[in-house]
N, C-alpha and C positions, 0 to 999 in steps of 0.2 A: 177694570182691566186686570187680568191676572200676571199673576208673577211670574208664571210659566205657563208656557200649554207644548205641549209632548204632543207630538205627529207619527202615529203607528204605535201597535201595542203588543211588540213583540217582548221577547224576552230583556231585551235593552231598555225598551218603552215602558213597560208594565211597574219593569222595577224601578225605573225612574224616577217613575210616576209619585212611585209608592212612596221613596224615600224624600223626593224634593215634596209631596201633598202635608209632609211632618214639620216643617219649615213654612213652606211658604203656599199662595192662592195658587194651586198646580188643575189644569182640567190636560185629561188624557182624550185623544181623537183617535178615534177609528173608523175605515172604512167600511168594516164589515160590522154585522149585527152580533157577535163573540169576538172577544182578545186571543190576540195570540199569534197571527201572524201564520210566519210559518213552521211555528209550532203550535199551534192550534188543533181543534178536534174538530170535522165538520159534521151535518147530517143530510144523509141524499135517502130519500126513498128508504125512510122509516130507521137506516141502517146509520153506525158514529163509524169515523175513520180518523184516525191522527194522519193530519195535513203534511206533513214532513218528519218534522223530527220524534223518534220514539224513545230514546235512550235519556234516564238523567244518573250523570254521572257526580261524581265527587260533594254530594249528601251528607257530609260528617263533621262529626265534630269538632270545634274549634278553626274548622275551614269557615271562609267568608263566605260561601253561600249559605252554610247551615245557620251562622249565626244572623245572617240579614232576613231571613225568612225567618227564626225566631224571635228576631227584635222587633219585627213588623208583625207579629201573629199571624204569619200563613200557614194554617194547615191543613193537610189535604193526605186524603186516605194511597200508601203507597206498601211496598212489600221490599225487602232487599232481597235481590237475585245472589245466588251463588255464584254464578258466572254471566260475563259481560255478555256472552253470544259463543252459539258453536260455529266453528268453521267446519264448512264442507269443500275439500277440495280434495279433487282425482277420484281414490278409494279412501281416502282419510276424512276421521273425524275427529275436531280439537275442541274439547270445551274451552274457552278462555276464564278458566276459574280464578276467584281472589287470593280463595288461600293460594299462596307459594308454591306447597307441596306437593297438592293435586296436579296445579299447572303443570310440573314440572316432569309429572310423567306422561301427563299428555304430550306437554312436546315432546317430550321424550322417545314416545311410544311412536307419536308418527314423522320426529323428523330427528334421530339422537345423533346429537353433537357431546365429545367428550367437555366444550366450554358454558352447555346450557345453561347449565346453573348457575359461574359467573357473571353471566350477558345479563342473565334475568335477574339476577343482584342488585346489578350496575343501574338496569332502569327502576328499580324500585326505589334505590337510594338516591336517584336523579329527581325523579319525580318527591319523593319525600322532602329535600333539600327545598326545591325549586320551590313548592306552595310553601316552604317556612319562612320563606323572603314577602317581605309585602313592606319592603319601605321604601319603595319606587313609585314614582310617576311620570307623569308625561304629558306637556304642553305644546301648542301649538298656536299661543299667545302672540309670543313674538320669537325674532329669530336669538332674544340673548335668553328669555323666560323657555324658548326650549332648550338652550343651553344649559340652563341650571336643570332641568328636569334631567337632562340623559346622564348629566352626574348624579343622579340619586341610585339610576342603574348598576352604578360603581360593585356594591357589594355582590350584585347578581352576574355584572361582568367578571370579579374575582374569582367570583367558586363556578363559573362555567366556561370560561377563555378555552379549554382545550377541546370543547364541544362543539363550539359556536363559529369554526373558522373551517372545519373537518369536514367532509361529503358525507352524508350518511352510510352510503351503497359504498364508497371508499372503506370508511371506520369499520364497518360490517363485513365487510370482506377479510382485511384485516384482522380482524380478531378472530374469526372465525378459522382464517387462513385458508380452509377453501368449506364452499357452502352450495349444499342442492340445489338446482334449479329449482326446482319446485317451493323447497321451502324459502330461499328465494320470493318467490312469489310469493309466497304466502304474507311472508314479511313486509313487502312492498303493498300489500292490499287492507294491509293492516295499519298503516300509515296513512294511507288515502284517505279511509275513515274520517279520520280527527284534520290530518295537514291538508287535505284536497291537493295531495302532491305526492309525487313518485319518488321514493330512495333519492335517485340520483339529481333530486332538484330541491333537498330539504338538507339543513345541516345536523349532526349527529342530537342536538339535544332537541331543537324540535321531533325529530323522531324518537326516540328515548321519551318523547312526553305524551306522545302518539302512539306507543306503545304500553305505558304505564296506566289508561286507563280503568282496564280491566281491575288493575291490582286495587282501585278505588271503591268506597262504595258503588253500586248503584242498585238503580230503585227501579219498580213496577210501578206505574202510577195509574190507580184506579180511574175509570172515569175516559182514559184516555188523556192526553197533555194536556186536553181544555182543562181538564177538572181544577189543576194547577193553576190556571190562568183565572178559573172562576173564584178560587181563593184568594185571588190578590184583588182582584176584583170589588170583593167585600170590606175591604182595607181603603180602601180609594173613595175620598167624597167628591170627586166629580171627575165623572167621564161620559165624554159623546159617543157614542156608539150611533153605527147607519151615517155616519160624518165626514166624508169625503173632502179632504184640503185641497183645492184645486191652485192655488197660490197664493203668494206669500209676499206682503209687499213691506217695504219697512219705512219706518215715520220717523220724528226727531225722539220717540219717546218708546221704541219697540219696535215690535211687529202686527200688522193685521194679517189673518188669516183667512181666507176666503173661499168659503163654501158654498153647495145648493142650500143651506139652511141658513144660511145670513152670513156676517163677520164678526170675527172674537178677536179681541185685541188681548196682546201678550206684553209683558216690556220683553222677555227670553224666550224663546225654544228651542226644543231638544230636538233634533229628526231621526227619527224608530224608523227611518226607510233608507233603502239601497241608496250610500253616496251615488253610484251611478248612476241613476234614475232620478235625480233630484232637481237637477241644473233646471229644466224647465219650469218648476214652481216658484223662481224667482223672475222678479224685475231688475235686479239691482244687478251691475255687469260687473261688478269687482266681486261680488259674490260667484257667480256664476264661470268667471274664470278662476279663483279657488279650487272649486270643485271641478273644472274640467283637465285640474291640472293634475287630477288623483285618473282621469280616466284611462292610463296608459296599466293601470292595476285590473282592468276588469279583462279577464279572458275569454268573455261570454261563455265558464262555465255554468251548467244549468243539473236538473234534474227531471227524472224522465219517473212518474209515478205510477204503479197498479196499487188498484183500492180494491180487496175481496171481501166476500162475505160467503162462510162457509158453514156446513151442515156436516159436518164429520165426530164420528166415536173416536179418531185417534186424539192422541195428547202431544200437543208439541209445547218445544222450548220457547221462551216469549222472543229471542232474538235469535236468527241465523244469518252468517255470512255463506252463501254459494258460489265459490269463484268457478265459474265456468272456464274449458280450455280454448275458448277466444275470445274475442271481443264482442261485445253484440251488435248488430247491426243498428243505425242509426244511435249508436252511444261511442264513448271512448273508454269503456271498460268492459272489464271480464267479469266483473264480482257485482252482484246483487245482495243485498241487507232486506233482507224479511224480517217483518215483527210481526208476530203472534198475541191479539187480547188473551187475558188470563180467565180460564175457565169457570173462574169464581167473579168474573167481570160481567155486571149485568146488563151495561150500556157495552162493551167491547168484547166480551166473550164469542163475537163469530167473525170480528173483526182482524184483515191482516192487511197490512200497507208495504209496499216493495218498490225499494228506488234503486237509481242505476244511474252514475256521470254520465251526462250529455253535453254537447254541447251545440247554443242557439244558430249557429250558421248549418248544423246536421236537417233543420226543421223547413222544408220549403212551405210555406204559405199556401202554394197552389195543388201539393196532395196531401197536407198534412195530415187528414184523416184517413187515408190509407197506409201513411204510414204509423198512426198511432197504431190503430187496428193491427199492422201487420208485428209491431213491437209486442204488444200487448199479449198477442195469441205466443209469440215465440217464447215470454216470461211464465207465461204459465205452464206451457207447457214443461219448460224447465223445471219448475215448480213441483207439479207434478211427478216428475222422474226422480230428481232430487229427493222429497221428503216424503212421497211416500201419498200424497192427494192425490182422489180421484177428480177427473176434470168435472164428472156428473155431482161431485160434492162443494162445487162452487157452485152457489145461489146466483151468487151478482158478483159482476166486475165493471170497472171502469178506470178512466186514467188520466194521467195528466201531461201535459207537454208544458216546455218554457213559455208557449204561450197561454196555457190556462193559468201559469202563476201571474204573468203581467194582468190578465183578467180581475182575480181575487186577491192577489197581494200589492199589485204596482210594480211585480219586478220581474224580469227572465233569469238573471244571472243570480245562481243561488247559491249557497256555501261562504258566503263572503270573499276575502282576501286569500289566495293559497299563502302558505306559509311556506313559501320558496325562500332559498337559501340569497338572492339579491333582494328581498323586500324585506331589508334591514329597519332596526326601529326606528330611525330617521325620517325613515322615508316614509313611514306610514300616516295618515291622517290621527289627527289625535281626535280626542272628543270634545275639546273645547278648537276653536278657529279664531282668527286674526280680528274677526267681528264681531264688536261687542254684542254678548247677546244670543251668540246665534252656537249652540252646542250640537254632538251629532253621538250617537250611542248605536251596535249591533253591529253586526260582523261584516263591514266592510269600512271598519275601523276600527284602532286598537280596544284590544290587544287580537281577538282572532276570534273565529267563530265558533259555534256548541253552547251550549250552557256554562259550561267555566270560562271560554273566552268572551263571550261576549259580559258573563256576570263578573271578568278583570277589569272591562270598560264601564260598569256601572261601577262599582269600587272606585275607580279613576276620576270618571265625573263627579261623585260625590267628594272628593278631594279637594277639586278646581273648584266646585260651586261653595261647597259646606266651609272646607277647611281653609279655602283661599291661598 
């Protein structure tokens, strides 16, 4: 019997994995035949595509993600980007550069405000504040043990109270006193990104943190996101891969897990899979009403993907935002995020991956392939106008809807948790539950989803588990 077995190997999972395999008898499971979830690289017809996510932010020094991937010897070939991504939007174009002073004529240049400079201050020294705090946790043991946990909050509630009670789209207004539509906008889709949420539904410091990315490391990562996942990979002495957990029943002495390739007995498990999505893998009804009492957090937002593969002499940036001036059809957004392999990339070099907010009630079952197709031709084409690609310089294309993710990942609803201004920390699922035994890790529970939020949820769980 092992001491844990971790169900899903995503960014939550993987690292789980990695840290509880140093302690104790840990096997990792996965569905698919590579980690990663969906962050993952896949391979269709010769060609690699990063599965979702293409961005790794906050890479540096002295931060928890740099130091858990060097205390675990993950290393894996990557590049730091001068800038987080260009924005295109109307006739303007913003690189989101790290340096300060670059940025600062970009915005400048396409949207000048006499308070830029302050604004952009304020989120820098937010964001710098904010990651220096790390003596907080968060339980969900019981109802006094999470009581002692949201007092540890205390010092991050101190130095953020006038942040955290404030509207965003308010604060912003406000300070600005009056602000362009457009840049406006721009604001608002830049938020989206990181919150999966609109100004007017996030309070000032989630956005302030949402905005702060850029000014972070980030990285190119060779290989595509798997590469990253094949380097934790190598760290891990047991993982099932091709291993599908179809349920989950529990004993006087753990859990067994039960798959087409037999059953594993665990005393513990982590679940690397969508709270949402979960409630069916159990037997046991005090579990399963738990978990259905987080279901009023899922908004059936999803993602809507194009996967290219290109033949062109131009050079593009590795990331673009395009905020189009509507909405797209069959989505609930204006702005597409294109990522570009890097030209020195010999697995990803003709690769590009483009998502777009959807959501799963947009998708009927009975056209859904006319309506992919008819999404799919309208991104590209955009694509094309945008940045300057010929349509006859696309080799291959293909794409994904919220139901190809329930297909290959187990979930429709993707982005995790929005980071809405009433999904206070209270209220959110922690990573440990009221059941002995039974832990939950990734972005649809604390702290939030990306790479940093979901790598604040493995910090956390090693907390409750390691540090007790």
């Amino acid at each position: 019997m092992d001491d844990f077995g971790v169900v899903g190997s995503g960014i939550g999972g993987a690292c789980s994995a990695l840290f509880l395999s140093k302690k104790f008898q840990t096997t990792l499971y996965e569905k698919e035949s590579y980690l990663g979830g969906c962050s993952s690289t896949f391979k269709h017809q010769k060609n690699f595509y990063n599965t979702g996510a293409t961005t790794f932010a906050g890479y540096e020094k002295d931060a928890y993600m740099y130091d858990f991937f060097k205390t675990h010897q993950v290393d894996f070939d990557k590049k730091l980007l001068p800038s987080a991504l260009t924005v295109l939007i109307g006739d303007k174009k913003i690189e989101r550069f790290q340096n300060f002073k670059a940025f600062l004529e970009e915005i400048n240049s396409a949207f000048y405000h006499p308070k830029n400079a302050s604004f952009y201050t304020l989120i820098v020294e937010i964001n710098r504040q904010f990651f220096s705090l790390n003596d907080f946790y968060y339980t969900n043991a019981s109802p006094l043990k999470k009581l002692q946990s949201l007092y540890s909050f205390k010092n991050l509630f101190m130095r953020f109270y006038p942040y955290l009670f404030i509207n965003a789209e308010h604060f912003i207004q406000k300070y600005f006193g009056h602000l362009d539509k457009e840049y406006l906008n721009y604001l608002e889709n830049q938020v989206l990104i990181v919150a999966q949420a609109k100004l007017k539904e996030v309070n000032f410091l989630t956005a302030a943190l949402a905005l702060s990315y850029q000014f972070m490391d980030n990285y190119y990562i060779f290989g595509g996101m798997g590469s990253l996942f094949e380097a934790i990979e190598k760290q891990l002495p047991h993982v099932k891969k091709n291993t599908f957990i179809e349920k989950i029943t529990t004993t006087q002495s753990g859990f067994v897990l039960h798959s087409h390739k037999g059953e594993f007995e665990a005393k513990n498990i982590v679940l690397n899979a969508s709270l949402f999505d979960v409630a069916p893998l159990f037997d046991d009804q005090k579990i399963k009403s738990y978990i259905a009492s987080y279901q009023k957090l899922d908004l059936g937002t999803s993602a809507f993907m194009v996967y290219l593969t290109i033949n062109s002499p131009k050079v593009f940036k590795h990331h673009y935002q395009i905020i189009h001036h509507e909405i797209l059809k069959y989505t609930i957004s204006n702005s597409l995020f294109v990522s570009f392999g890097d030209s020195y990339d010999t697995r990803m070099k003709q690769s590009v991956t483009i998502s777009v907010h959807t959501k799963n009630a947009l998708w009927d079952e009975h056209c859904i392939l006319e309506q992919k197709m008819e999404l799919e031709d309208i991104i590209k084409t955009i694509i094309c106008e945008k940045l300057g690609l010929e349509m006859s310089e696309i080799v291959n294309s293909l794409s994904a809807t919220p139901q190809t993710f329930k297909r290959f990942i187990n979930r429709t609803s993707l982005g995790g948790i929005p980071m809405r201004q009433e999904n206070l920390i209270f209220k959110l699922p922690s990573n440990d539950s009221p059941f002995k035994g039974l832990y939950h890790v990734g972005d649809t529970t604390f702290a939030a989803q990306g790479w940093l939020g979901v790598m604040m949820g493995v910090r956390n769980l090693e907390r409750l588990i390691c540090k007790g």
